[in-house]
C-alpha positions, 0 to 999 in steps of 0.5 A: 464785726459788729452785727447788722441787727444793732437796735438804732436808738428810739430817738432817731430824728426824722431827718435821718429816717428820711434818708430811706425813703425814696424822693419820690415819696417825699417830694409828694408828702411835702407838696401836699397840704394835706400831708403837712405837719399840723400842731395838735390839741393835746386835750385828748391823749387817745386822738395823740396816741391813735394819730402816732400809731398810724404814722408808724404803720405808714413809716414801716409801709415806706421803709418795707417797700424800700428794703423791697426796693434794694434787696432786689438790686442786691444792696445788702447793706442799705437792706439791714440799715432799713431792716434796722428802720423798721425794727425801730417802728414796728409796735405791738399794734403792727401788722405780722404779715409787714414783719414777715414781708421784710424777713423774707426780702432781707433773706432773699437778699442774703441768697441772692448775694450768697451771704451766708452769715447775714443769712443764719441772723435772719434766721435766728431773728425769725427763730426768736420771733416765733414765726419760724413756721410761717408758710412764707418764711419756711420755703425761703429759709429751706432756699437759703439753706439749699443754696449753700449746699446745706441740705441737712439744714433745709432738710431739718427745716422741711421735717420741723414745719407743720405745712401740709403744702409740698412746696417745701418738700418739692424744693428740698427734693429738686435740690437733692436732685441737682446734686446727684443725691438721688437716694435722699431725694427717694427718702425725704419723698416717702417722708413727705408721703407719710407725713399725708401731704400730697404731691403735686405736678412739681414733687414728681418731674424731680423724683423721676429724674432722679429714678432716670440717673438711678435707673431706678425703673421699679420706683419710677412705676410706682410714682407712675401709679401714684401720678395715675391715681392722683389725676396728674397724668395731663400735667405736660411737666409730668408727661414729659418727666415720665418719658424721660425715666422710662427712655433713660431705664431703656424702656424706649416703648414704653416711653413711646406710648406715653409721647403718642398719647400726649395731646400737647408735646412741647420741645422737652417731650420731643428731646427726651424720646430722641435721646432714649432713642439715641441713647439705645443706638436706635438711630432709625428711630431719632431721625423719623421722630426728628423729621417729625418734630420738624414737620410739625414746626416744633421749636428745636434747640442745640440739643435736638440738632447735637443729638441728631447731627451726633447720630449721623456721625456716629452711624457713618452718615458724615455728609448728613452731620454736615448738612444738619450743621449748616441748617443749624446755622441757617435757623440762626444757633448760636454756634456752641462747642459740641456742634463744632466738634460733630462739624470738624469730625465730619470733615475728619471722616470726609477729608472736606477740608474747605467746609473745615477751615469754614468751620475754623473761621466760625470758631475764630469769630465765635471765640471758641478757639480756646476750648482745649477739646476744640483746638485738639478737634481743629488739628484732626481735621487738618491732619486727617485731611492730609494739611499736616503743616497747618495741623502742625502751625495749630498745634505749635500755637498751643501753650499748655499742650497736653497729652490729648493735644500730642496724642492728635498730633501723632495720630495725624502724622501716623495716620499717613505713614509719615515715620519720620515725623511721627517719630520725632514728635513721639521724642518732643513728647518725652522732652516736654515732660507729658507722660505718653498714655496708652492712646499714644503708644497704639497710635504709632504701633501700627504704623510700626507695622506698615513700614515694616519698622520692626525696630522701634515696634520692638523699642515700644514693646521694651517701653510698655513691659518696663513701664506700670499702667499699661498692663491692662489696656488690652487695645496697647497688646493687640497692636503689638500682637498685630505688628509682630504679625504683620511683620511676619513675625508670627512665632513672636506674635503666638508667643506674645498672645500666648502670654495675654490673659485677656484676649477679645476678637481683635487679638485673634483676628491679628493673629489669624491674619498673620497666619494667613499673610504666611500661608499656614493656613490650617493654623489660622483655622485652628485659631479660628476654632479656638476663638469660637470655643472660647464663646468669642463671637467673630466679627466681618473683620476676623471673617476677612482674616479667616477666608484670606487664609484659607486662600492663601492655604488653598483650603478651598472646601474649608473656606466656603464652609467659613462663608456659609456659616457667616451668614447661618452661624454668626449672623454676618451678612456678606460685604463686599471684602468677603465676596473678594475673598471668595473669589481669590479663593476659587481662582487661587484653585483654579476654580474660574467659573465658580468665580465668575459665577460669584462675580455675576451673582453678588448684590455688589457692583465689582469693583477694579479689585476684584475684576484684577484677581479673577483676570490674574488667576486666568493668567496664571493658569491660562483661561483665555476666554473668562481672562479677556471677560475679565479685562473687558470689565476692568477697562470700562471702569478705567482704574488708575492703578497702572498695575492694571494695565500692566497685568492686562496688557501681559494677559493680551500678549500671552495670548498673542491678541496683539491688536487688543496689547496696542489698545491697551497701551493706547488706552493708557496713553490717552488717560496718562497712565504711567507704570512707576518703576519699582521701589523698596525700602533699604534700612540703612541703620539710621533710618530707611532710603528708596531703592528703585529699579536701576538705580544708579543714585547711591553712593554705595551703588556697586556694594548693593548690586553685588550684594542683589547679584549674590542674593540672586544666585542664593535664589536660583540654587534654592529654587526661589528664581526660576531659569526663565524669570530669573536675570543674570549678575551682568543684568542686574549690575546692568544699570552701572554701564547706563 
């Protein structure tokens, strides 16, 4: 191709020259009398010589304002052609500072349009002109290069020139910054230092973000004491690049007695102290600064609102995020991906389907409907608020589904217990050629659990030891830990933790758990110890599982020593869930008065729960006065479980206060309160089916009432039925003759 800097020859007519110069110009020079073309005396050579000179200056004066002209509307062509021009006009008499000015705006051109070849002749002509240190060309051709990603150019560009101004530096420097390269950055300022050019108030903001990515905090206070000793410190830019490296470095205080003392904040100073505030997970801190910034009517943008309405996500304040992103609406921001998300998380957690699909309309209209992450967050939420069939119709819509898209699905569907589903969505998967990951595995491991579908957790736990990659995600071996366990399957549970070389406080908590479901509870205790001496710190979670089973293991003394420490030893306050603990534990024992003293003193308000616990250990042994207490409190918090009811009403009849049974049963007529009848799950081989009290339904109706009556009669010689309770075969195959 030929090259664009091809001399045009000395005699082009005029009528071509004046192709580039703008109507305007032309239409003035023509009008004008003063402007037209006047025969000249040729008895002086030097009035000829000096009246063509200024022509020329005049013609490149034209022709400098047209390339300015179409470089600035990125004509790159017509640029060079006029470059051409002026090259054909420029004499030894015209001025340097015209030549420079075309250079320059022929490769702002080549930036500009990303011309890279056009670009490296601009140079090589300003190389052979001999102004390559011209203090307009080297920030341009340092640009150029820098746009390119060719930094070593632009480097090599920065060391080569003899300009003591830092413009040059600060452009290489920020652009080392913006492509993560901090280390060259730090080099090429001290470079810059030792050469005795001074920084100025655009040097220091780049090399402090790159000391905040770095978490370069030793360098970033020496550049503080350079800012301190050049006189800068009132620079807002500065300002806020200082809180901004100290909070990103984590010194948050430090950081904040550089914003109080501020005299000028700006959006930028707000932002960077509630990030480092966030990003500490100071989220006290964010919301007063936050509520700061808006009292005092500072412009706030997505930023600020994401970081805010993240925190209340994050801290459990769910409501809170949804108010902040409709006051994110209502001040008219423009709706973005990451505030869609914190909106449709918050109705995930909340089960607020009508602020989800309103949430789903504005994705519609804002077309943000094809952003794979919102498409996965639009099928949570319509999952976690129990739609299943519109999760399911969104996630059919999905072309290209990958494995975050299948794992939403399956977690949505397991989330509710719906085996069935869940278990044909997890083989679609497999069909469809998407690789499950360990998300997916330990979505449907619980579920596992809870459905008592010990079968296919055990299918899962074949899939994870045949399979590579899964040997080091700790959270797939605590599902199966915590299956086994809940399934009572607790010797294969040891087994399996035994076998597990890393082990966190989840792993034990599982397996204490399950030792206490069983009742063995010094074993759970044990554990416990194990836990401790392994310098594993226990969470409220393993202190549940802990005093659980020294409840169902009657280690009363022990137990409260576990609560005691709670507080003293582990730094745990108390939640609700312990003090339910405690109180099973105590009328478990028959301790009932110091349960009702737990009861009384607790900072909770009891909930039906434990009024329940504390009203059925009086029944088991038999303490009327705290037991008609206990079901006084239960009936004025009206519960729904029907179970209630039915354990009050059984406490009034062994107590023989008929009058207070027939209040009971009026109670549960007047609220609609109906005892469902019992059901179990029978695994039939290929899958499982309800089996409810008399049940009549089955075609297999007299095998499974003989088989209960046999298993009964199993009981009754083991002692596990007494002669009271127990029924006879006759009763129990009862409901054949209904």
């Amino acid at each position: 191709m030929p090259s664009r800097f091809s001399v045009l020859p000395r005699n082009l007519p005029l009528s071509q020259i004046q192709k580039f110069i703008p109507k305007k110009w032309r239409s003035v020079t023509e009008s004008d009398p003063r402007n037209s073309v006047q025969p000249l005396p040729c008895s002086s050579r030097e009035s000829v010589s000096g009246s063509c000179e200024a022509t020329s200056e005049s013609m490149v004066d034209c022709l400098l304002t047209t390339l300015k002209d179409f470089a600035s509307q990125g004509h790159i062509c017509k640029a060079f052609r006029t470059f051409s021009l002026i090259r054909t006009h420029v004499s030894s008499q015209t001025p340097c500072d015209l030549v420079i000015q075309s250079l320059s705006s022929l490769l702002l051109c080549c930036t500009n349009s990303k011309s890279l070849p056009e670009g490296k002749q601009i140079h090589a002509c300003i190389i052979n002109s001999g102004i390559a240190h011209s203090w307009n060309l080297v920030p341009r051709i340092i640009t150029f290069y820098t746009t390119f990603s060719l930094l070593d150019n632009a480097h090599a560009i920065a060391e080569t020139s003899n300009i003591l101004h830092p413009l040059p530096w600060n452009l290489l420097i920020s652009s080392y910054v913006r492509r993560g390269q901090n280390e060259k950055a730090f080099s090429a300022y001290r470079q810059m230092v030792n050469r005795g050019i001074r920084p100025d108030e655009f040097t220091y903001p780049s090399v402090l973000k790159a000391c905040g990515e770095q978490l370069n905090l030793a360098f970033g206070r020496d550049i503080h004491k350079s800012i301190d000793a050049s006189f800068l410190e009132g620079s807002l830019f500065v300002q806020n690049a200082l809180v901004s490296m100290y909070a990103k470095c984590g010194e948050v205080d430090v950081a904040h007695d550089i914003f109080e003392r501020m005299p000028v904040k700006d959006a930028v100073s707000w932002n960077s102290m509630i990030s480092g505030y966030a990003s500490k997970g100071m989220w006290s801190k964010a919301f007063e600064l936050f509520d700061r910034m808006r009292a005092t009517g500072a412009e706030m943008d997505i930023i600020t609102w994401n970081t805010i309405a993240g925190g209340c996500l994050k801290t459990g304040n769910f409501i809170g995020a949804l108010k902040l992103f409709s006051q994110m609406r209502t001040c008219g921001i423009q709706l973005e991906p990451v505030a869609t998300l914190i909106g449709l998380g918050a109705c995930s957690h909340t089960g607020l389907l009508k602020n989800g699909k309103e949430i789903h309309g504005l994705v519609i209209r804002s077309h943000l409907d094809d952003f794979d992450n919102v498409r996965n967050a639009l099928i949570n939420m319509y999952a976690r608020c129990k739609a299943l069939k519109q999760a399911h119709i969104l996630f059919q819509l999905v072309d290209s589904k990958t494995v975050i898209t299948w794992n939403t699905i399956i977690s949505g569907f397991a989330h509710w217990d719906r085996f069935e589903e869940t278990s044909f969505l997890f083989r679609e998967m497999l069909f469809s050629g998407v690789e499950p990951n360990y998300i997916t595995i330990a979505s449907i491991l619980p579920l596992c659990a809870r459905v008592a579908n010990l079968q296919h957790g055990k299918e899962f736990h074949c899939y994870l030891t045949r399979r590579d990659g899964f040997e080091e995600h700790l959270l797939l071996w605590n599902s199966l830990v915590d299956m086994y366990a809940r399934s009572g399957k607790v010797v294969v549970a040891r087994k399996l933790f035994n076998l597990m070389s890393k082990k966190d406080a989840v792993t034990y908590t599982s397996l204490i758990a399950g030792y206490g479901i069983q009742g063995e509870g010094r074993e759970a205790i044990e554990l416990f110890n194990e836990m401790i001496r392994h310098h594993i710190k226990p969470d409220h979670v393993t202190m549940v599982a802990a005093l659980s089973a020294c409840s169902h293991s009657g280690h009363v003394t022990q137990g409260q020593k576990l609560f005691e420490q709670m507080q003293s030893t582990y730094d745990i306050s108390p939640r609700l869930e312990h003090f339910s603990c405690l109180i099973d534990l105590f009328g478990r024992a028959g301790l009932l008065k110091k349960a009702e003293e737990i009861i009384i003193k607790m900072p909770y308000e009891p909930t039906p729960e434990m009024w329940a616990t504390l009203l059925g250990a009086c029944k088991i042994h038999r303490n009327t006065e705290i037991g008609e207490w206990a079901a006084e409190k239960l009936l004025e918090l009206r519960p729904d479980n029907p179970g209630y009811y039915v354990l009050i009403a059984n406490m009034y009849a062994d107590a023989g206060r008929w009058n207070k049974l027939a209040k009971v049963r009026t109670v549960m007529r007047d609220f609609g309160v109906r005892k469902a009848p019992g059901c179990a799950w029978v695994d039939t081989g290929s899958g499982f089916s309800p089996f409810l009290v008399s049940d009549t339904s089955s075609g297999q109706t007299n095998e499974i009432y003989c088989l209960l009556g046999g298993l009964n009669r199993q009981m009754k010689d083991t002692d596990y039925v007494t002669t009271e309770d127990s029924s006879s075969e006759e009763e129990l195959c009862e409901g054949l003759l209904l």
